[in-house]
N, C-alpha and C positions, 0 to 999 in steps of 0.2 A: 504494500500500500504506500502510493508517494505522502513521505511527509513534509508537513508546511513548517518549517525551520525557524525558529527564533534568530532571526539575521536583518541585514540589509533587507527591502524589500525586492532591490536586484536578485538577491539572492533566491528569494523566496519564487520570483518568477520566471527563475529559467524553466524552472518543470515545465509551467504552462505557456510559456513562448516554445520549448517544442513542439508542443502540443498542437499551437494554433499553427508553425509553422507546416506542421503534420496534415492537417486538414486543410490547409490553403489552396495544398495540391488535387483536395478533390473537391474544390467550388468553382471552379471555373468555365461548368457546364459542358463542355466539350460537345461533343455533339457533328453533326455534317455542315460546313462551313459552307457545301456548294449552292450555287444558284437554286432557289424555290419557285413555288408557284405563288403566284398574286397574291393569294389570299394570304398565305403564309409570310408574304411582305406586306401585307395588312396588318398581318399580327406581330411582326415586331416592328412595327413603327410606332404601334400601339405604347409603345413604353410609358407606365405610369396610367396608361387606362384601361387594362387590363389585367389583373392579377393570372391569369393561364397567362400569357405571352407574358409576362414583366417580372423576372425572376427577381428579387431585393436586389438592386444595386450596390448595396451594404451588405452581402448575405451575413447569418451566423456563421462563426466559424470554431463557436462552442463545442468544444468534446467534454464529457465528464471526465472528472478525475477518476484513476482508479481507483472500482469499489471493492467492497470485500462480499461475499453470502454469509448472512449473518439472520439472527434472532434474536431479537431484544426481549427476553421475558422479564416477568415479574413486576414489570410498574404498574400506574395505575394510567390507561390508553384513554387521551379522549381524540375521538376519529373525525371529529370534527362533519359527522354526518347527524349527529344527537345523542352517538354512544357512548358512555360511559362503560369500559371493562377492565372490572380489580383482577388483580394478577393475569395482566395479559402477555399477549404474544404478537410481534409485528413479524413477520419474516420477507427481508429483503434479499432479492434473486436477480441477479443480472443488472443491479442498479432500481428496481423496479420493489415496486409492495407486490408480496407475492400471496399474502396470508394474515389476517387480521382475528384474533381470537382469544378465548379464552386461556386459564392453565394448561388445557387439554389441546389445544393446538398442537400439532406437531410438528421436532424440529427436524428439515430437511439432513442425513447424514452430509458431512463436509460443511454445514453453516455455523461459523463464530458464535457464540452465545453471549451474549453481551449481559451483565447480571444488569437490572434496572431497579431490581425492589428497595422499594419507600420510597422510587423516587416517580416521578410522571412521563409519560410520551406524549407528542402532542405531533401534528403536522409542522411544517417549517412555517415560521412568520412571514408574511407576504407586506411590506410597507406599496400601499399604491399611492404614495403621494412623497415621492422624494427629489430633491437635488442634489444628491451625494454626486461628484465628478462634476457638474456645471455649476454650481457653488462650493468647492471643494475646500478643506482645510490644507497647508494655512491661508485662511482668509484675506488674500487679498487682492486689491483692485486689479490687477494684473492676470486675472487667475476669475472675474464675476463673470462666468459667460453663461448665464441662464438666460439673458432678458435682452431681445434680439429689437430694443426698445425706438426704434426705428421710423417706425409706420402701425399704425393701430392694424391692420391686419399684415401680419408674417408669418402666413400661413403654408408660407416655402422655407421655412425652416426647420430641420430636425434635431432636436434634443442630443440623439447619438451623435452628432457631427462636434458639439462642446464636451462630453464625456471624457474627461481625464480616469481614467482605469486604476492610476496610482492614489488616489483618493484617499486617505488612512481611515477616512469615516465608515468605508467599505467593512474593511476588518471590525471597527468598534462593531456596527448593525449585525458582522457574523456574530459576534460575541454574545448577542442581546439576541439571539436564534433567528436573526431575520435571513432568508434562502433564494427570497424573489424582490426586486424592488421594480416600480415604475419612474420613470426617471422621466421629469416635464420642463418644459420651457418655463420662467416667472409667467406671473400674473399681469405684464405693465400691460399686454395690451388684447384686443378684443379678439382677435384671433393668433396665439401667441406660437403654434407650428405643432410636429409632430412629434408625441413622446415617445420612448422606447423603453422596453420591457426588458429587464437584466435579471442571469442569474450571480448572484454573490458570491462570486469566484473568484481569486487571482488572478488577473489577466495580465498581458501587456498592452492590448488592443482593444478598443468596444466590442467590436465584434466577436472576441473570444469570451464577453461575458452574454450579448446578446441570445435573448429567450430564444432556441428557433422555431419559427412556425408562431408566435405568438402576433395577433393583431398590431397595428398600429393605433394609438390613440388621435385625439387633435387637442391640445389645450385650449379652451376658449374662458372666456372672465366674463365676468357681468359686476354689474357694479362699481364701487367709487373707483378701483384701481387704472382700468383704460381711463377714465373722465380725467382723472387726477393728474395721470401723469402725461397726458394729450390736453388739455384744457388749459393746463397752467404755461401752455405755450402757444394759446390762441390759437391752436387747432382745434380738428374735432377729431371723436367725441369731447364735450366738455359736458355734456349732463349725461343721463338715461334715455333720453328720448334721441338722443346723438349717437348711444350705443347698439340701442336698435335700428334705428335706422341705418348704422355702420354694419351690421350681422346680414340686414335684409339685404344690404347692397351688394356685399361681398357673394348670398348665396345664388342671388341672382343671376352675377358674374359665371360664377361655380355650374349652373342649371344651362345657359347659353353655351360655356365652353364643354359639357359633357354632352348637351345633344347635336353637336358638334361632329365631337369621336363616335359618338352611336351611328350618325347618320353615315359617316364615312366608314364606318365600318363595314355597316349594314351593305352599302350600293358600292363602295371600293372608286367611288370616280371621283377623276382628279386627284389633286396634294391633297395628304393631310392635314390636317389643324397644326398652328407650330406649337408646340408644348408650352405651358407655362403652367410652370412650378408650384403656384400659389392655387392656383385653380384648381390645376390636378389633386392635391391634397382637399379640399372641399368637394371633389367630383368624388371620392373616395367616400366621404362622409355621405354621400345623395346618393353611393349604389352598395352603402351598409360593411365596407369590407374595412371602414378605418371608426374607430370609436370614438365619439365624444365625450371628452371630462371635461366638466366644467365647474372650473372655481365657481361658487356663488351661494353666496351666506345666508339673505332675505325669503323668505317664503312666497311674496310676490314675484320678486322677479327669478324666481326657478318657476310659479306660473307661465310670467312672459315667455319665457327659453323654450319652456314644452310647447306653447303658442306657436313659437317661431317654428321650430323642429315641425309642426302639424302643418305652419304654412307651406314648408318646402319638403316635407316629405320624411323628414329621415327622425331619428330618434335619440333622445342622450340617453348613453350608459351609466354615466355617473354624476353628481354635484357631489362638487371637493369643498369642503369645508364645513356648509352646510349647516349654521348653525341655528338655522329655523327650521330646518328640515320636520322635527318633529308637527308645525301647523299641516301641512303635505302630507303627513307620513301614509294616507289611505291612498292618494292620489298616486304618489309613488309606486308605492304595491301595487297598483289596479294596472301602472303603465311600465313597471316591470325595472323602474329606474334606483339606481344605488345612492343611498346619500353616506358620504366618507367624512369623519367628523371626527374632533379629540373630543375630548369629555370636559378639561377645566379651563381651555383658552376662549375664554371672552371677556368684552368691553374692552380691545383693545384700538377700537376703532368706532364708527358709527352703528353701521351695517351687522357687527359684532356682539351688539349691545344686548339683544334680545336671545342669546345662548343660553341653556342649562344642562347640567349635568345629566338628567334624564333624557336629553335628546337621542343618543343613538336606540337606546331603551324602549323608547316610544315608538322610535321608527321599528325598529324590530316586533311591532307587536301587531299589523295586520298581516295576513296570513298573502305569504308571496313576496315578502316584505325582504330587503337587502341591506343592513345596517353593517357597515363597514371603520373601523378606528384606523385613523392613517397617523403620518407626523408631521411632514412638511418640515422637518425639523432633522440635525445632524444627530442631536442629543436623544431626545424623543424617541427617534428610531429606534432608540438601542434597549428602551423599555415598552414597547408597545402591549405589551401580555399588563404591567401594571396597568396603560391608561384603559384599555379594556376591565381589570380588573375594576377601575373606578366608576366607569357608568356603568359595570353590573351590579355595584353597590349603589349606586343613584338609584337606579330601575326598581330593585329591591323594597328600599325607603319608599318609592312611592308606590310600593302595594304589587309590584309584578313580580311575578313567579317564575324567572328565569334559572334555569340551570347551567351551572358551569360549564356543562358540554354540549349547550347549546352556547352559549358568550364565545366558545372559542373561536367558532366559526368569524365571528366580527375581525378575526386578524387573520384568518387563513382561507376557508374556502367560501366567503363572502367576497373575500378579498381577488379571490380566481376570478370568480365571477366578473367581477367590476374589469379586471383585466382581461377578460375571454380565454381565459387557461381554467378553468375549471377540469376540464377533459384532462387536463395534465398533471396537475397537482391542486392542493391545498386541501387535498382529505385523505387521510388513510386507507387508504381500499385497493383491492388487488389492479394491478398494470397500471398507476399512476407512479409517477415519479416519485423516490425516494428518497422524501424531505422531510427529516425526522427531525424531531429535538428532543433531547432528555434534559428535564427541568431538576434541578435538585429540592426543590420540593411541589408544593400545589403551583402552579403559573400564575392562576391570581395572587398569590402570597408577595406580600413587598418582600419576601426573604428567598423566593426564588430566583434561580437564577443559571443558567443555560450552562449545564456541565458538556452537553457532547453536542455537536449540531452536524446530520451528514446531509449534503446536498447530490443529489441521484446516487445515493448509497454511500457515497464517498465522505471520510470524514474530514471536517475543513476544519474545525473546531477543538480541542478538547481543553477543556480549564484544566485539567490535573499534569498533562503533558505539553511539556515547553515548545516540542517540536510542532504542534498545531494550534500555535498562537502566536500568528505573523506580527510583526512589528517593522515600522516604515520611515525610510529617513528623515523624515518629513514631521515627526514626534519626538526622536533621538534626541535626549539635549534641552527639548522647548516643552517645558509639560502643562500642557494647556492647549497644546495648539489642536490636535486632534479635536479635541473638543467645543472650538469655539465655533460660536454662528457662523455662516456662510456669509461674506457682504454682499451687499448687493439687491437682497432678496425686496419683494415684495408681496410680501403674506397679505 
């Protein structure tokens, strides 16, 4: 099993720079280079309007580390599907859950037995709301490349393209059992580009941590932060009613330039459309294959949004932040939308002001319902099982009867959902990806806290062993720096 080395971070990533350079050599499609028929120059012209013809430009170029075949008995599993099982059994098989069970589970001859009792399994933490690498430690100007703060719609921007891979925050969030993060452009503006879906691995490269196969999101904001930081410059937007109008213009634009490519696809006469970048990512969002997240704290205007989404067709996946989300919370359920929330951050702004603690709680409690705990935060990340833990005590106090193995779900396979990897991870069940965490005690307990963490079988993590708890030059010497806010941001 490669071990991750208490060293240089250089050090720590040559494993995984062979790795990436390992698989470079089989992305590059290959295939019959000669002359095609029309149609088939139809389809690659198509680049960017069609997912069959437009392989990632960026592809993943992720391999798992290697894993071991193993069994973890005796903790206490929550599967993050509603079950709770004391002294259970995970058995991981080729990188994969192969077996979820009780004592009596059985263990595969040749697999590890990993002892877990007294202590907890849970799926791996999934943050869907982070800037780790585009607001990266140490914090500085030099180094803020979340907020591409430009033009109120920069919707031809992508997230992976600022991703610094060296990030030390990276390691901190393995350490806090986080396995999957979403990684988004800031908030400054109304259409802020597309995010990317990372696993929390050593890399050298984005694309060595990049999810494969996983969606593309689109950041978009609503509220004070386009107005604020566009307005105070005598542009627009500088109200709400500028921000809408700025969404309806842009999908308009979006709607014109994709039946554009349909039409040409459809009849093949004449040039194509020329590409353009900004478009093509909103034509994504109108034919469903790119997600919407959207910052937006107020419960009216996550109204307006879903209004908007009804004008043009398409649908948000998620509101980030969401601190009204509880007024909604039926409407959500009904229209199948996630609201991503902490539990104690409000009143830090206007918009913020009407937050409480039972928020995610409430949202959680019509039936169909997707209540999701994120961080937006370098720090945050690395506890997210606490801030979970706290709006399941909110929820509690005000009279609701959640159980701990249903709460878990708010940090892992709620959190799939929100990112369209459910099919892959974020619940213990056989042929999903194995992304384990062993807590050393309950994961709600403020005293827990992530002994072993493997991501596809593989172990990146272990507190007891020096060699799988990476440390990066970038910490060495400055101790605080791992840890300090990202500048730049615009929460």
């Amino acid at each position: 099993m490669m071990s991750i080395r208490r060293a240089s971070l250089r050090a720590l990533l040559l494993g995984a720079a062979a790795l990436s350079l390992t698989a470079c050599a089989t992305t590059d499609g290959g295939g019959d280079q000669s002359a095609s028929t029309s149609s088939n120059d139809r389809e690659a012209l198509a680049t960017g309007m069609d997912s069959a013809a437009n392989p990632d430009p960026y592809p993943s170029t992720y391999r798992p580390l290697p894993a071991e075949d193993m069994a973890i008995v005796g903790g206490t599993v929550f599967t993050a599907t509603g079950q709770r099982i004391e002294n259970g059994v995970v058995v991981v098989t080729g990188g994969r859950i192969a077996a979820v069970g009780g004592a009596s589970t059985p263990v595969p001859a040749g697999h590890r037995v990993v002892d877990a009792r007294g202590r907890f399994v849970t799926p791996g933490v999934i943050d869907t709301h982070s800037h780790l690498g585009v607001y990266p430690s140490p914090g500085v100007q030099g180094m803020s490349d979340g907020n591409e703060a430009t033009s109120p719609n920069t919707a031809q921007v992508w997230a992976e393209h600022s991703v610094w891979p060296q990030d030390p925050g990276f390691n901190r969030a393995r350490e806090g059992g986080v396995t999957t993060l979403q990684i988004l452009p800031g908030s400054a503006n109304l259409i802020g580009g597309r995010s990317v879906t990372v696993r929390n691995v050593p890399s050298v490269t984005m694309q060595g941590m990049k999810f494969p196969g996983a969606p593309y999101g689109v950041k978009m904001a609503c509220g004070e932060n386009p107005s604020r930081v566009y307005g105070g410059r005598n542009q627009t937007p500088a109200t709400g009613m500028g921000n809408m109008a700025g969404y309806r213009a842009a999908f308009i634009a979006a709607r014109d330039y994709k039946a554009k490519w349909d039409e040409w696809r459809e009849t093949g006469e004449g040039s194509p459309p020329t590409r353009n970048l900004q478009n093509e990512t909103l034509a994504g969002v109108l034919d469903g294959s790119i997600l919407v997240q959207n910052h937006c704290y107020r419960a009216d205007e996550m109204a307006l949004m879903l209004d908007l989404a009804d004008e043009f067709g398409f649908r948000i996946t998620a509101f980030h932040h969401a601190s009204e989300a509880y007024k909604l919370a039926p409407r959500l359920a009904r229209e199948g939308v996630c609201a991503l929330t902490w539990t104690g951050w409000w009143g830090f702004k206007m918009e913020s002001l009407d937050g409480i603690e039972e928020n995610a709680a409430l949202v959680d409690a019509p039936e169909g319902s997707c209540a999701v705990i994120h961080s937006d935060d370098a720090i945050l990340t690395q506890r997210l099982n606490q801030e979970a833990a706290a709006a399941l005590s909110a929820g509690r106090r005000a009279g609701m009867n959640i159980s701990e193995e249903h709460a878990i779900s708010w940090i892992t396979s709620n959190a799939a959902r929100a990112l369209g990897i459910a099919d892959q991870t974020g619940s213990l069940e056989p042929g999903k990806r194995a992304d384990v965490v062993i807590w050393s005690h309950n994961p709600f307990s403020i005293y827990a806290r992530a002994d072993q963490v493997f991501i596809d079988g593989a172990l990146t993590f272990d507190r007891s062993d020096p060699r799988y708890q990476p440390a990066s030059d970038f910490e060495l010497g400055q101790p605080g720096y791992g840890l300090a806010p990202a500048a730049g941001g615009t929460r």
